[in-house]
C-alpha positions, 0 to 999 in steps of 0.5 A: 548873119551869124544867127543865119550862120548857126541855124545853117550848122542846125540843119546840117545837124540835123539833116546831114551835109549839104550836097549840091551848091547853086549859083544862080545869077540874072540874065538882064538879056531874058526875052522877059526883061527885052520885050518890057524895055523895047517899048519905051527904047531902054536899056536894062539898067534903066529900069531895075524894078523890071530886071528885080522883077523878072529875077524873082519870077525866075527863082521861084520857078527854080526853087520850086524845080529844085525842091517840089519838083525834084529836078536833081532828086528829092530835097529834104532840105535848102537854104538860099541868100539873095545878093547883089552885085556891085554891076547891079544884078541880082544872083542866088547862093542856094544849098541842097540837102538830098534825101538819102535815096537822090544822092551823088555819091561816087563821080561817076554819079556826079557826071549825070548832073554837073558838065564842065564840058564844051558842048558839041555843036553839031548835036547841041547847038543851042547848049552849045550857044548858052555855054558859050554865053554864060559858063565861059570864064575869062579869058585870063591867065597868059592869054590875058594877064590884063584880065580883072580876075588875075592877081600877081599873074594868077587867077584868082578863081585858078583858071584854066584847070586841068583836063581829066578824061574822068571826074576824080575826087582830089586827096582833100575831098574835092571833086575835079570835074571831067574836061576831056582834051578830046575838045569843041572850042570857043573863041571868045574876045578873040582867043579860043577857050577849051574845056578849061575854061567851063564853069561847071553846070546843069545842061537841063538847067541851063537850058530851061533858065538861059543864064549863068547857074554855076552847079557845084558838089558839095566837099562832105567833110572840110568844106561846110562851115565855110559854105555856110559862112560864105552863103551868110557872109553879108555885104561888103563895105568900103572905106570912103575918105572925104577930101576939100575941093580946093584946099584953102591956105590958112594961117593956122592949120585946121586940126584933122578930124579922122572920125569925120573924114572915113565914114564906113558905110556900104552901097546899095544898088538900084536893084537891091533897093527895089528888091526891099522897096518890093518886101522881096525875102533876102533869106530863106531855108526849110525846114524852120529852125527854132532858137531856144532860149533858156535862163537861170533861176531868177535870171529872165529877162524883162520887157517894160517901157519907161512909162509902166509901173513896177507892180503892174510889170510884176503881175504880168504873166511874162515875169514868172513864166517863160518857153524855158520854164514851160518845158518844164511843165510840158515834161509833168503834162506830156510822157513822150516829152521826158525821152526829148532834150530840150533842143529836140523838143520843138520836133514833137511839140509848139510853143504857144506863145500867148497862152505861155504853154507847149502843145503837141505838134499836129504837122510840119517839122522845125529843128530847134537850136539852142541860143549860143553863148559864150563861155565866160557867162559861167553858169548859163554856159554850163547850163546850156552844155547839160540842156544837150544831153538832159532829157525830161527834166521838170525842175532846174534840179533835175538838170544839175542831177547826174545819175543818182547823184544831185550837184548843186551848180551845174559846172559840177554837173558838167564835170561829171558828165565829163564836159569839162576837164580840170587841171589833174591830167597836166599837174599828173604829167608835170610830176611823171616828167619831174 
């Protein structure tokens, strides 16, 4: 997940901030899923591969509104995860980066896309139903404290809001959609909700999809890393104890075995199973994103079994060449290579990895990112810091040289380049406040 996570930051890099953030959850009431299962008197949860099924047919038709079709504006770029709820049903978090020219970018704007409005019924009855079926939270809060959402006499999702005769951005960047106390209400398990009470959507979408598809923007500045973090933050787990039926008296009492009475383990739904048994993606974004891998000199890694032997291992051509090394090459080979970082590389050019070389790029477009590490591994980390600014190199010398000056290790590089900071500032202030 957090590979997923840093290939995310990669495209927002590269392509700007997301805009638009989907949540697309399965209606097991589809006429779809209920024409299947009148045949043999079933209920929906009697057959998940049919509810799987019909749910991925639904979200390919509205990827493909979103980002060939250009439903809310033109997409340069999406990412979306597939999860699961603990009821079973399937839902979708997907993330929009529009092009410049389809942007939102004042409230007014954002009003042509998102509602958080009941519907008037006399003129929309029909979105006025879907409303009332699928963008309705709660009821919570005083009116029913016995909610599931409610936490120490709160909502935990903070309904009901405020009403707001405009959509206004709040002073952290936050968008408070318009809820009008001019107002069409809905009574729901006997209480009548307001606008309050709407999850915030698209009536075209809604329209077309009949099933909850909460439409939000996009916060452009304090909000991105958590919404990558949230769309790849894996699955939840539980802590399960086991424990005797019938606890039998002993003379000498068993010792406790921790290890083996907590077992961290996860569910697995029926639909989340026959949505791999069916090979369906979990995960997907556009464009590629390509990780880079990099090493020091001598210091690439080796793939052999136990079984081969040392020399022929030696020979193989994987010993001595690697994607790193022929970049190098590439910049000797290519002129527009040597105006490229390496992380920018794979925009122009394809590694080949058979043949071990870098050719020029025909079609399509990936955005590269450099593998992480940490720190503590010194020189690779100093070497990764002086891959994001080098351009062209055509040996690992010319990464550690600055200028017309040459380093010998690349921590030195990174100290002239200004990457790295020693102790001279705090010792100077130490002796100024002395």
């Amino acid at each position: 997940m957090d590979q997923l996570y840093f290939d995310g930051m990669a495209i927002s890099s590269a392509i700007g901030f997301p805009d638009i953030f989907i949540t697309f959850t399965c209606n097991p009431n589809w006429p779809e899923i209920k024409r299947e299962l009148a045949k043999h008197n079933l209920k929906p949860q009697d057959r998940s591969d049919i509810i799987t099924r019909v749910f991925k047919i639904k979200f390919d038709e509205l990827m493909r509104d979103l980002s060939k079709n250009h439903v809310l504006g033109k997409v340069l770029a999406y990412m979306y995860t597939i999860e699961f709820q603990k009821r079973s049903l399937p839902h979708a978090h997907i993330l929009n980066f529009l092009h410049p020219s389809a942007k939102y970018p004042t409230p007014a704007d954002t009003d042509k896309i998102i509602a958080a409005e009941i519907p008037d019924p006399n003129t929309h009855l029909e979105l006025y139903n879907l409303v009332k079926s699928h963008m309705l939270h709660g009821p919570c809060g005083r009116a029913r404290i016995s909610s599931p959402y409610m936490k120490n006499l709160k909502c935990s999702k903070f309904f009901p809001k405020k009403f707001n005769e405009t959509t206004v951005v709040d002073q952290n960047g936050y968008p408070l959609y318009k809820r009008s106390s001019k107002i069409h209400t809905i009574v729901k398990n006997g209480i009548s909700l307001d606008n309050r009470y709407v999850v915030p959507y698209n009536p075209r979408l809604l329209l077309k999809y009949q099933a909850h598809i909460n439409m939000e923007w996009c916060n452009q500045s304090t909000s991105i890393k958590y919404l990558f973090k949230y769309i790849h933050k894996g699955y939840d787990r539980i802590a399960a104890k086991i424990v005797p039926a019938q606890q039998q008296q002993r003379v000498k009492p068993e010792p406790v075995d921790e290890i083996k009475q907590y077992i961290y383990c996860r569910y697995v739904s029926p639909s989340e199973a026959c949505w791999r048994i069916f090979s369906f993606s979990i995960h997907g974004r556009k464009p590629a994103v390509e990780r880079m891998f990099f090493h020091l000199v001598g210091d690439k890694c080796i793939y052999f079994t136990d079984h081969q032997r040392m020399e022929n291992v030696l020979e193989k051509a994987s010993v001595t060449e690697s994607m790193f090394t022929a970049w190098f090459v590439a910049n000797q080979k290519y002129e527009p290579a040597r105006q490229l970082t390496y992380g920018q590389f794979v925009n122009k050019f394809v590694y080949n990895k058979k043949e071990r070389i870098w050719t020029l790029r025909k079609r399509g477009f990936t955005i590269g990112r450099l593998i992480w590490v940490p720190p503590t591994t010194r020189d690779l980390f100093y070497l990764r810091l002086m891959l994001t600014v080098v351009k062209g190199p055509r040996t690992f010398d010319e990464i550690r040289k600055v200028g017309d000056t040459q380093f010998f290790s690349f921590r030195d590089a990174c100290f002239a380049m200004g990457f790295l900071d020693d102790d001279k500032e705090f010792i100077g202030a130490i002796r100024e406040a002395y």
